[in-house]
Structure formats: structure tokens, C-alpha cells
C-alpha positions as CSV (number, residue, x, y, z in Angstrom):
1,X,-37.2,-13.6,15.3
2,X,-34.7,-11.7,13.1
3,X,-33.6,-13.1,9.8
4,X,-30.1,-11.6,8.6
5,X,-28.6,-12.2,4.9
6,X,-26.4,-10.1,2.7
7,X,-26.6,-9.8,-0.7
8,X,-24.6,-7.7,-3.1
9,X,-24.8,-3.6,-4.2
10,X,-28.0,-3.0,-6.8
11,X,-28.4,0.0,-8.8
12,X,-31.6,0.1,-7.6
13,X,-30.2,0.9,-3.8
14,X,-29.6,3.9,-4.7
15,X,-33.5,4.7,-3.7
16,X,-32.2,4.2,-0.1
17,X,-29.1,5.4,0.0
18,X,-29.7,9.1,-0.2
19,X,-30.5,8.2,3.3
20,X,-27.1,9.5,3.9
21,X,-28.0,12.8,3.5
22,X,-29.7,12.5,7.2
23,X,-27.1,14.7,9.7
24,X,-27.3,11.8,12.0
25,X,-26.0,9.2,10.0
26,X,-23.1,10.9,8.3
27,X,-21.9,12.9,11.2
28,X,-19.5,10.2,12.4
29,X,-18.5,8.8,8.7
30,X,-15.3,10.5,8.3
31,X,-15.4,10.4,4.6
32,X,-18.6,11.9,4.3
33,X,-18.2,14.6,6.3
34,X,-15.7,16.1,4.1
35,X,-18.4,16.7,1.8
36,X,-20.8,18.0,4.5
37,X,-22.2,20.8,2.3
38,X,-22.6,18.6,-0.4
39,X,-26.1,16.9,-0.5
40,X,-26.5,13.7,-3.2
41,X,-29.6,12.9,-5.3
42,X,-31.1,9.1,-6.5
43,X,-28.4,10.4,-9.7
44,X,-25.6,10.7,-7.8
45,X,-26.4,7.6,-5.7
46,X,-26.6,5.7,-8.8
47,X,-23.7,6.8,-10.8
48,X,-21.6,6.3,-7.6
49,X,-23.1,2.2,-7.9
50,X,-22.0,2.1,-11.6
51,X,-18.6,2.8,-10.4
52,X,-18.5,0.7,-7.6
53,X,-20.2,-2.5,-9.5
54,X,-16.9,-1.6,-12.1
55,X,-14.1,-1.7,-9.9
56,X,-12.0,-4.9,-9.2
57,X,-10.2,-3.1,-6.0
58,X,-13.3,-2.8,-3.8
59,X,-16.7,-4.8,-3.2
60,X,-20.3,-3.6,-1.7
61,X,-22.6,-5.8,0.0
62,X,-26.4,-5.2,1.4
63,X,-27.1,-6.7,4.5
64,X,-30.7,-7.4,4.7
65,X,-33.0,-7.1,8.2
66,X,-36.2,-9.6,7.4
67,X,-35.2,-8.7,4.0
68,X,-35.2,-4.9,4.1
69,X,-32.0,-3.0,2.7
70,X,-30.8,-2.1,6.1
71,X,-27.2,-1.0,5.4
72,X,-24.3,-1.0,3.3
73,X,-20.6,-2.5,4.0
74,X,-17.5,-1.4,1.3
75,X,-14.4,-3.7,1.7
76,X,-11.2,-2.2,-0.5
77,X,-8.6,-4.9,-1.3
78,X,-5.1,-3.1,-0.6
79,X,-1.5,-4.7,-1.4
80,X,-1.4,-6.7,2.0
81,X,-4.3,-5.8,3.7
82,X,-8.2,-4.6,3.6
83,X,-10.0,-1.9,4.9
84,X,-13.4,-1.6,5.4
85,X,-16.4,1.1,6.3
86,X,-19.5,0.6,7.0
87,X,-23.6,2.7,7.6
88,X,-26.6,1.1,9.0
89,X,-30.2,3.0,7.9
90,X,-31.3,4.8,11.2
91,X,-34.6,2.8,11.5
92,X,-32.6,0.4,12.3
93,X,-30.2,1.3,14.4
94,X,-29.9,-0.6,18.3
95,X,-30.3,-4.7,16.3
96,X,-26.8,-5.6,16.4
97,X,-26.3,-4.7,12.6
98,X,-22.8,-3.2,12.7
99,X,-21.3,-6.4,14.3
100,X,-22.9,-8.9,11.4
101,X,-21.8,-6.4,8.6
102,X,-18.1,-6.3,10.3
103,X,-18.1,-9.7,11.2
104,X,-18.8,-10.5,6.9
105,X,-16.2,-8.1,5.9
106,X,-13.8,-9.7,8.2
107,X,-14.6,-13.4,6.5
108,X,-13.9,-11.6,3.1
109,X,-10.9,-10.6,4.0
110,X,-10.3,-13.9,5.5
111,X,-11.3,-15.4,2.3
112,X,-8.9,-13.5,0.4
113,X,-5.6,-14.5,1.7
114,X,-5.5,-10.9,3.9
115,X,-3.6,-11.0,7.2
116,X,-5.9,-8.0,8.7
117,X,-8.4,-5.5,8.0
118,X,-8.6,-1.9,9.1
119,X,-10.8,1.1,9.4
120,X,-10.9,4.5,10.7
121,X,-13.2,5.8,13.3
122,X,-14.3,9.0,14.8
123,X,-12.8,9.3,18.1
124,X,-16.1,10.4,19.4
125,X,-18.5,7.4,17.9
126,X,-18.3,5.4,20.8
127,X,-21.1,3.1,19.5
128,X,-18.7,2.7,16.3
129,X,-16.1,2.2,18.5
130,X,-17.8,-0.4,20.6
131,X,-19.1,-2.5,17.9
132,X,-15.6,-2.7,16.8
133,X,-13.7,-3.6,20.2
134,X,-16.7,-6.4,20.6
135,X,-15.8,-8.0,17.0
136,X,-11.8,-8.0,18.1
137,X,-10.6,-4.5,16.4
138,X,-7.8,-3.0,18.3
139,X,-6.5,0.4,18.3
140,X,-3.1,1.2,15.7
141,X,-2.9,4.9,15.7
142,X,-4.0,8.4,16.4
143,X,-4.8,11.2,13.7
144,X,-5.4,14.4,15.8
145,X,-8.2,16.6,14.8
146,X,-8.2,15.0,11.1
147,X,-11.5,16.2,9.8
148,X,-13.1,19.5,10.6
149,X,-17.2,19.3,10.7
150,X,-19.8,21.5,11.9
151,X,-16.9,24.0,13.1
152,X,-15.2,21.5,15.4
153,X,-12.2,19.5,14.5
154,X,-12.3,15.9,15.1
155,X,-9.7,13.2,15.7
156,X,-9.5,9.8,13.6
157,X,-8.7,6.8,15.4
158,X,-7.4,3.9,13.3
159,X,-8.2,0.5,14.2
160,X,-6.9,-3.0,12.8
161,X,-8.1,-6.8,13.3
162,X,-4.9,-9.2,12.9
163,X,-6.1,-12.8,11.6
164,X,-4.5,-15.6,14.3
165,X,-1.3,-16.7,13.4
166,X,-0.5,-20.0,14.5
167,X,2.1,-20.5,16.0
168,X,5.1,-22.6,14.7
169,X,7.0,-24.7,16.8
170,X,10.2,-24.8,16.1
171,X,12.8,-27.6,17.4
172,X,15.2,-26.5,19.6
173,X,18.1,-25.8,17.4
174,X,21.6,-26.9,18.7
175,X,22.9,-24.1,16.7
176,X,21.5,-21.0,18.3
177,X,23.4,-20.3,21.9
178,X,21.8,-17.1,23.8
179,X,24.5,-15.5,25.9
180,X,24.6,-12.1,27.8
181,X,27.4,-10.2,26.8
182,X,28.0,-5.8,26.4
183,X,29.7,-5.2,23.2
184,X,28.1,-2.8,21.7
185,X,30.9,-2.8,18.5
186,X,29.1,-6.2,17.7
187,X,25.6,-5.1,18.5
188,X,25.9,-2.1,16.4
189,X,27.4,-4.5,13.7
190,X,24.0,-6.5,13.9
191,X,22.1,-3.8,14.0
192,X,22.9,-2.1,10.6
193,X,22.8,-5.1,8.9
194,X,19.5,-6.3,10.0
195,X,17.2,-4.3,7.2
196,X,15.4,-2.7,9.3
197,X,12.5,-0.8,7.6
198,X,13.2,1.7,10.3
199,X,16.2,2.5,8.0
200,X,14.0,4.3,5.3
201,X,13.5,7.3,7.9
202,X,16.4,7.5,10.1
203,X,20.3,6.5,9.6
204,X,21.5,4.3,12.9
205,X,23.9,5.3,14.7
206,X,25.8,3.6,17.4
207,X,24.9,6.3,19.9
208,X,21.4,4.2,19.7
209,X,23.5,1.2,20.8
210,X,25.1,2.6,23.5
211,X,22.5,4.4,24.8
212,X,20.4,1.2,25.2
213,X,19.5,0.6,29.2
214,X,19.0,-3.0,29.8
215,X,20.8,-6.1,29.9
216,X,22.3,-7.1,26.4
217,X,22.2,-10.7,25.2
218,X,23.8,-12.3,21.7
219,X,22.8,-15.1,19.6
220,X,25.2,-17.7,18.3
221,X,24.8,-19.1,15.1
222,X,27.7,-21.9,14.6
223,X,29.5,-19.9,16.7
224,X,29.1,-16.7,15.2
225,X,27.5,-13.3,16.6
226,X,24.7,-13.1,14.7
227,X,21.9,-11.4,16.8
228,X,21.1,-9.1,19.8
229,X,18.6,-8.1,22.0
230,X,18.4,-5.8,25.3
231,X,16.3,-6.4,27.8
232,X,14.9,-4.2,30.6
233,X,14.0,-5.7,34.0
234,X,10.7,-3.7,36.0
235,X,8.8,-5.0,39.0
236,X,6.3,-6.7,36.7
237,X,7.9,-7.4,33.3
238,X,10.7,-7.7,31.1
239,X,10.6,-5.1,28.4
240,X,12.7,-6.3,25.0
241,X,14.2,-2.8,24.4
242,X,15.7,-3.6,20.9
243,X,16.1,-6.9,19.3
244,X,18.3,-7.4,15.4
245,X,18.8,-10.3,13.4
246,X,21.5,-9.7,10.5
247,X,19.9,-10.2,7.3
248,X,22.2,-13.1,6.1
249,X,20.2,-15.0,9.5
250,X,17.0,-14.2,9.1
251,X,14.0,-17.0,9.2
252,X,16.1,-19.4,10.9
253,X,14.8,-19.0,14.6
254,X,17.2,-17.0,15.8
255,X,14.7,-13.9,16.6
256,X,12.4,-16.3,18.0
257,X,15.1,-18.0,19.7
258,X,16.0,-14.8,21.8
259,X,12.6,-13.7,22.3
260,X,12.2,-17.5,23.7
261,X,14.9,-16.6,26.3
262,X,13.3,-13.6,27.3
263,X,10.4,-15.4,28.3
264,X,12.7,-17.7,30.0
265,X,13.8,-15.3,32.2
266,X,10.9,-13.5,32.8
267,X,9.4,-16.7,34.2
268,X,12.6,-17.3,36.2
269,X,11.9,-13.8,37.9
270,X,8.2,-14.1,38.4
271,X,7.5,-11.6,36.1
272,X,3.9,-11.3,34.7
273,X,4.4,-10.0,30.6
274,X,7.1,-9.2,28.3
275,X,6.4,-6.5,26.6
276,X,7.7,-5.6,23.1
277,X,7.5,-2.4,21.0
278,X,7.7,-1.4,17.2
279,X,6.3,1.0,14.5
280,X,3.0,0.4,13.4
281,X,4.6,0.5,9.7
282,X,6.6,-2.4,10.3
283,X,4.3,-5.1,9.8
284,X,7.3,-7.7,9.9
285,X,7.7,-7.0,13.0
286,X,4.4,-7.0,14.3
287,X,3.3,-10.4,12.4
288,X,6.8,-12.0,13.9
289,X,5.4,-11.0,17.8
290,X,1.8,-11.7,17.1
291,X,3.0,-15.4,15.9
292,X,4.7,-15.5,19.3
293,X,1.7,-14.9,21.4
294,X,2.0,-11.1,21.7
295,X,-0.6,-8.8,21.8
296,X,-1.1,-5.5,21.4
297,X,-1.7,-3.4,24.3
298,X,-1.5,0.2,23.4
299,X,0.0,2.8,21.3
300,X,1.8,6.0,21.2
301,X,1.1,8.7,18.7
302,X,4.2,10.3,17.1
303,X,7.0,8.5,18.8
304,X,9.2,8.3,16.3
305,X,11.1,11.4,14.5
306,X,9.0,10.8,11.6
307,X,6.3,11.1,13.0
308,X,5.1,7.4,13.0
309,X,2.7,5.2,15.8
310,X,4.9,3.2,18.2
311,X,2.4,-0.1,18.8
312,X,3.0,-1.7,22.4
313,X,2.8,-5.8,22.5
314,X,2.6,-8.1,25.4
315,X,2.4,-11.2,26.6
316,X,1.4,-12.4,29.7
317,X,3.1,-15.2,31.2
């Protein structure tokens, strides 16, 4: 029977770690194979655990097979977040390794007050990739043909784990009326005044407002226009096009009060998910849909003039 335990980063690993030297282990670690003419020695090894045993940013653990060294997991503590990466020693490759390493870096992060960890992968490690999907990592973005190895040009694909957020529930406030109204004066009122972090790459215009398909709906706040939202109506789903709380509003309910009444209506009309859509660089937006019960679904490289991921939610009804 297999006994697994993790321990942390010795300088005396080092003996093992030249192991990465072997093509087959470092020709899907991204990192690495920018430095695929490079070969390291037991010296290099070591000098790059002095550093790692001195910095506060990042931590190394061993993850033992009946006590054997049998690969090494490095978690880096970002402003709001974690990333990880990850090699298992080829002997022993096929034990289920990956997933227990992940699965430690994860309650780390966890530990740590992070609200989700991410990694890149190479688009054509599928055993990376399916370790991942198992463990609950789901796809962010695309990076086409980010590192060029052996000739060939390769594509990243980033991949995130979002911690659960429960859900609050709010009481149905008196104050906050939903109605369906077209004025896209007010709307575009709304909408420059929401803070958007959208704002920081493009200026709004009210073209944007007008051009907006689906049915538009308002939020009353004591009687005032505070909030809007359009929503798109297809044979199997409700699609919230665009949805702005004005800053003076925000973290009363109102946002959750409208997306409430989408899911109201898409109920109403049988519908089977309301879908949502955002940048992958607002992480406001994407915590405030997760804590409704969204989840992602897909993505779209470069959908944005700068160049940014658009992440697709839903949730099923």
C-alpha cells in the first residue's frame, strides 16, 4: 500500500533534482524550457535551494512515495492570489502523484487567506492537463505559441482554481424595485459612474449603450435610477449582456438584486442557464458571479481591444 507525506525543500535534494535535466521531464515545464540549452549541475541545484529556502514570497515542498523524494511542488504567494508548478521524478510517474502535490498546494493557498490559485500549462501536456481538470482547475486564458522548444512553438494555457464562496443571502430589500425600461441617457449615466476596471483600457462611450441588443431593465434605489442591466433572450438562456451599479450603490444588493431577476425570468421562460460574461482581469466581477452560483464555462482569447481573455459564466437553472 502506498504511503504519501510531504515534507519541506532540503539542500540535500539537490542530489535528485538534476533529474530535470531528463528531455522528458522538462519538455512540458514551460519555464524550463526556456533554458533548454542550459543543463544544471548538483551546484546549480543547490544554490537555486539556498535562494528558495530565503525567500518569504514562495515555498517548496517534497512529497515523499514510501518515503522516496518523488517530486517537488513551488507555491508563489502573489498580492491576491497563488500560483503554483509542479514535476514528479519519472520513476514515478502513473501513481497519482500530481493530484496529491496539487491537491497540498491548493490547502496552502487555502490556508493563507487566497481566493484561488493558478498555473500555466502546455497546451499539449494532456496528462498535466488532466490532473488539473480532475483536482477542479478550469481554463482562464489562452497564450498562443508562448514558448518556442525543439524548433516548434507552443501555446500556454492558463488555468485557475476559485475557492467556494458562500453564498450570502440577502433579505429582500423593499428598497431595490427592478423595472424594464430603454433610456439609454440614464443607462449610459450608470454606466460611467460604475468604476469599472474596464475603464483603465478603453473610454465608454454611449454608442456602447445604444448598441446594446437585449431587453434593458433599471434598479431603484429609494426611488432613484441607480443600476442597469440588458438582457438577451435565446431558445435556451438568458444572456446578461451588460450589467452597472453606480459607485455611490455599490455592496448594497442592488447587482445581486438584478441578476436575481434575471434568474427570475429565465425560470418564467423555461430557460435552462443564464449566462454572464466579463474580463478575466476583473476579478470583482468574477468573485460577485461565482458567489451567485455562476460558473465558468469557457473563454475567448483576445476579445477585448486590449487584447484581454473574455471568461464565460453560467448557471444552470
Amino acid at each position: 500500500m502506498k504511503k504519501i507525506s510531504f515534507r519541506d525543500l532540503h539542500v540535500k535534494d539537490a542530489e535528485w533534482l538534476i533529474e530535470i535535466n531528463d528531455r522528458e521531464i522538462r519538455e512540458h515545464l514551460l519555464n524550463f524550457a526556456k533554458l533548454c540549452n542550459k543543463k544544471f549541475s548538483i551546484e546549480d541545484e543547490k544554490e537555486w535551494i539556498r535562494k528558495k529556502l530565503r525567500e518569504k514570497t514562495s515555498k517548496n515542498i517534497i512529497i515523499l512515495y514510501n518515503g522516496e523524494p518523488a517530486g517537488i511542488g513551488e507555491i508563489r504567494f502573489k498580492e491576491r492570489y497563488a500560483e503554483i508548478g509542479l514535476w514528479i521524478r519519472k520513476k514515478f510517474w502513473g501513481k497519482g502523484l500530481c493530484k496529491e502535490i496539487v491537491r497540498k498546494l491548493i490547502n496552502i493557498a487555502k490556508e493563507k487567506g487566497f481566493y484561488k490559485v493558478c498555473l500555466d500549462v502546455d497546451e499539449e501536456n494532456i496528462r498535466a492537463r488532466r490532473c488539473y481538470e480532475s483536482v477542479g482547475f478550469e481554463y482562464s486564458a489562452f497564450e498562443e505559441r508562448e514558448i518556442k522548444y525543439s524548433n516548434r512553438w507552443r501555446n500556454n494555457l492558463k488555468m485557475e482554481y476559485v475557492f467556494d464562496f458562500k453564498r450570502v443571502k440577502r433579505k429582500k430589500h423593499a428598497k431595490i424595485e427592478i423595472k424594464r425600461s430603454r433610456d439609454v441617457n440614464k443607462a449610459f449615466e450608470i454606466h460611467k459612474n460604475c468604476g469599472s476596471i474596464n475603464f483603465k483600457f478603453y473610454n465608454p462611450s454611449k454608442q456602447e449603450i445604444e448598441a446594446l441588443k437585449g431587453e434593458m431593465y433599471f434598479a431603484y434605489y429609494e426611488g432613484k435610477e441607480v443600476g442597469f442591466m440588458s438582457l438577451i433572450e435565446r431558445a435556451h438562456e438568458i444572456e446578461i449582456e451588460w450589467l452597472a451599479v453606480h459607485r455611490d450603490y455599490q455592496n448594497r444588493g442592488i447587482g445581486s438584486a438584478m441578476v436575481e431577476h434575471a434568474l427570475y425570468l429565465a425560470k418564467k421562460k423555461n430557460k435552462d442557464f443564464v449566462v454572464a460574461k466579463t474580463s478575466s482581469k476583473n476579478e470583482r466581477a468574477l468573485r460577485f458571479y461565482r458567489g451567485l452560483g455562476f460558473q465558468k464555462y469557457g473563454f475567448i482569447a483576445n476579445a477585448y481591444s486590449w487584447g484581454d481573455t473574455q471568461v464565460i459564466l453560467k448557471r444552470k437553472l
